[in-house]
N, C-alpha and C positions, 0 to 999 in steps of 0.2 A: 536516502530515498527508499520507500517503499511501496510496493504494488502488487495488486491484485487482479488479474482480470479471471472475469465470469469465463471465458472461453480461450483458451493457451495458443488456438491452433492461428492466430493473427500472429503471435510472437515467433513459432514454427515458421509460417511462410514465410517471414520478414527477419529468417537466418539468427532470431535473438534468443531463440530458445532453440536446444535440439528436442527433435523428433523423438528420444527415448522420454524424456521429461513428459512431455502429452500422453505419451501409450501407458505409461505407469500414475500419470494423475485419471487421467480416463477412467482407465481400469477400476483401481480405488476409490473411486469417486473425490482426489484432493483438488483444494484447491492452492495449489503454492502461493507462497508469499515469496516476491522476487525482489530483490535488492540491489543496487550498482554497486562492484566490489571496488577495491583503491584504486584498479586501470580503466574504471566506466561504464565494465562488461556486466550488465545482465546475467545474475544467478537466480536461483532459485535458493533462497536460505531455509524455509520451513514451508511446514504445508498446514494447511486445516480439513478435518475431516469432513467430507461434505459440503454442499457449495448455499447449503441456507443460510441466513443471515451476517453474511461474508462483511459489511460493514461493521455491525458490531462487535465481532467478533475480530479484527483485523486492529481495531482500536484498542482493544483490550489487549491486542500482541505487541502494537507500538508499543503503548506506555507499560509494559512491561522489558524494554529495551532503554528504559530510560534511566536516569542517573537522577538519586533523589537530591534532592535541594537546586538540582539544574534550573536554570530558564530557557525558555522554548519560544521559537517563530516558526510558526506550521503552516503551510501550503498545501492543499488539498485541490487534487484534478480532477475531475471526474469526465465520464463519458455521454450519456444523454441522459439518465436519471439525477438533478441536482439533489431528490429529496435523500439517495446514498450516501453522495457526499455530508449532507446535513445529518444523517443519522451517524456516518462514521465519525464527524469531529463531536456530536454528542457522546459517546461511546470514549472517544478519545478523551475528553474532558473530566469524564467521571473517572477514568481510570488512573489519569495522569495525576488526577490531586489525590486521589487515592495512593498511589507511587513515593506521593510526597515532592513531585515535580510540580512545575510549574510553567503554565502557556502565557505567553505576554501578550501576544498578537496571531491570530489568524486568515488567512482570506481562502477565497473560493476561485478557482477560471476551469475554464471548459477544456479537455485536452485540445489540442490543437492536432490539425492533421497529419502531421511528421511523425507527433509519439503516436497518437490515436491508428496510424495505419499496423502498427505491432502491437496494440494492447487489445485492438476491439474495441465498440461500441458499452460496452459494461464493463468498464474498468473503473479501478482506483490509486490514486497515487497518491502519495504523502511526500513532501518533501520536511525534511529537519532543522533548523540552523539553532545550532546551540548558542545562547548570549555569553560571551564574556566581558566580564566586569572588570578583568584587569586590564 
């Protein structure tokens, strides 16, 4: 899984990010790219500089994590803008056949309020599921 929110300090209140992680994306204008590591725990894996066009740009990061000749089921969450989500899995698309990967299926839902009270209303989520054929 991977996630972007517009605004860290939902995740800060909501004990999933610490408090240094916000003062130093602030600062620098980042916007992290945050990850669930093997125990479930919300990290911070990379950032991008500047918080413009954080959809395409976050698509272009996924499918660079991806593994060429793989197959992909991608899930995308997004927060009240759907037309983000739609531009992040366009972003996603180009990049991933570019990659040399490949998406078999995708869909779209709306955060729901559980993740939504830690991510903020302008977030993005990706979820992954690699296909195996054996």
């Amino acid at each position: 899984m991977f996630g972007v929110f517009a605004e860290v300090s939902y995740a800060v209140r909501g004990g999933r990010v610490k408090p240094l992680v916000k003062k130093v994306a602030d600062f620098l204008n980042l916007a992290p790219v945050f990850v669930l590591n093997v125990n479930g725990k919300l990290v911070a894996k990379s950032a991008m500089f500047g918080r413009h066009d954080l959809p395409t740009r976050l698509g272009k990061y996924i499918a660079g994590q991806l593994t060429p000749g793989d197959h992909y089921r991608i899930g995308i969450a997004y927060g009240r803008e759907f037309k983000h989500a739609e531009a992040l899995f366009a972003s996603l698309e180009r990049h991933v056949r570019e990659a040399g990967a490949t998406i078999e299926r995708h869909f779209f839902t709306r955060v729901g309020s559980a993740l939504g009270a830690h991510t903020g209303p302008d977030c993005l989520v990706v979820g992954l599921q690699k296909r195996d054929f054996g």
